[in-house]
C-alpha positions in Angstrom: 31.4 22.9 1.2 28.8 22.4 -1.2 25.2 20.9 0.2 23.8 18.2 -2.3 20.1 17.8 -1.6 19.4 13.9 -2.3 15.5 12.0 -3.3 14.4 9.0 -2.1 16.9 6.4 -3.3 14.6 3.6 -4.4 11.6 5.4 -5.0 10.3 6.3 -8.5 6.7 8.0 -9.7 5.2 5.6 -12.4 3.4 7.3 -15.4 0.4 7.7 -13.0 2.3 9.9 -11.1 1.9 6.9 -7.9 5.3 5.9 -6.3 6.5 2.6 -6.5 9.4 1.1 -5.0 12.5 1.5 -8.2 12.5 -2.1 -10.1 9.3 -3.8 -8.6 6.1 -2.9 -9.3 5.2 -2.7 -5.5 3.5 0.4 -5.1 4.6 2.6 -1.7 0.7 2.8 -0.6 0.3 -1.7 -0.7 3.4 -1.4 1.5 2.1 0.8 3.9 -1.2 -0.5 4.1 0.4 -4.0 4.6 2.8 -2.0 7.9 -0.8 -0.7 8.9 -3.4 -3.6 8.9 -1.4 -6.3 9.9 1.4 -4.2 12.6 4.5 -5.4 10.4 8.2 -3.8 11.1 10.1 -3.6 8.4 11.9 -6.7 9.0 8.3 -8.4 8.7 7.8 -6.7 5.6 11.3 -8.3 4.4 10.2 -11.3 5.5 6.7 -11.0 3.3 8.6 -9.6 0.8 11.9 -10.7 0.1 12.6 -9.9 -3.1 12.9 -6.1 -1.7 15.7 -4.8 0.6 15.2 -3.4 3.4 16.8 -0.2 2.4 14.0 -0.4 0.0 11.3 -0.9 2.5 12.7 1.9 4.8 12.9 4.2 1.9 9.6 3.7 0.9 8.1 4.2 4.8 10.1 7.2 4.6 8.8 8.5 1.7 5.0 7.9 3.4 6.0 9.6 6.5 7.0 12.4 4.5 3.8 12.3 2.5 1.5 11.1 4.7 -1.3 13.7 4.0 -1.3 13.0 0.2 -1.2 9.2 0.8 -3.5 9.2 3.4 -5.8 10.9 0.8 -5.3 8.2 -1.5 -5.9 6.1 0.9 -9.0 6.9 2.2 -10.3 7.6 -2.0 -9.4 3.9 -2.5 -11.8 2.5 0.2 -14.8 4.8 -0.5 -14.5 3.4 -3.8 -14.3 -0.2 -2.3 -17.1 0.1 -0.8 -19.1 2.1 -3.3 -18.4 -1.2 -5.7 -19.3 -3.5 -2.8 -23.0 -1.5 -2.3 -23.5 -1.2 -6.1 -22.5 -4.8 -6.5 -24.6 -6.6 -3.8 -24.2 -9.7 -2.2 -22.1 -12.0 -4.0 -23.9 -15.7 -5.2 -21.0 -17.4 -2.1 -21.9 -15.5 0.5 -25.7 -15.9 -0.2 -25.8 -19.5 -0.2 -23.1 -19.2 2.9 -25.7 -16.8 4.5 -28.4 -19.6 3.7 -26.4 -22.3 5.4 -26.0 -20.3 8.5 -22.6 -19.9 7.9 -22.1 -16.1 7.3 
């Protein structure tokens, strides 16, 4: 009986080498972060997002779990450079006047 290793169905590398879920240009990390920050199942995620499939979102959760190291990296690189644009930008003219107002 032969053994035929498979890949993740709906997952694709874009030209950036990032995965994104096959025919959407969701990328796995948004997804992820979107389980993360706001405690979605994938049913929520569905929900947000209904244009995927589940068998979409559960492919790409899958392909974090097994990648979770290298994403994680990512990750963490994207919000050290968040907030290295926040610090270099400043305060933004809003939340001055906001801050002003007593309302920040």
């Amino acid at each position: 009986m032969a053994i035929l290793e498979l890949q993740y169905q709906h997952i694709v590398l874009n030209d950036k080498n990032v995965p994104i879920i096959s025919g959407t240009n969701m990328k796995v990390i948004e997804l992820v972060l979107e389980r993360t920050a706001h405690g979605w199942s994938p049913e929520e995620l569905h929900f947000q997002h209904p244009y995927l499939t589940l068998g979409q979102i559960h492919s790409a959760l899958a392909y974090y779990w097994d990648h979770q190291e290298e994403l994680d990296r990512d990750i963490e690189r994207r919000l050290e450079f968040v907030d290295q644009v926040q610090r270099t930008a400043g305060a933004s003219p809003l939340a001055a006047r906001l801050k002003a107002k007593g309302l920040l």
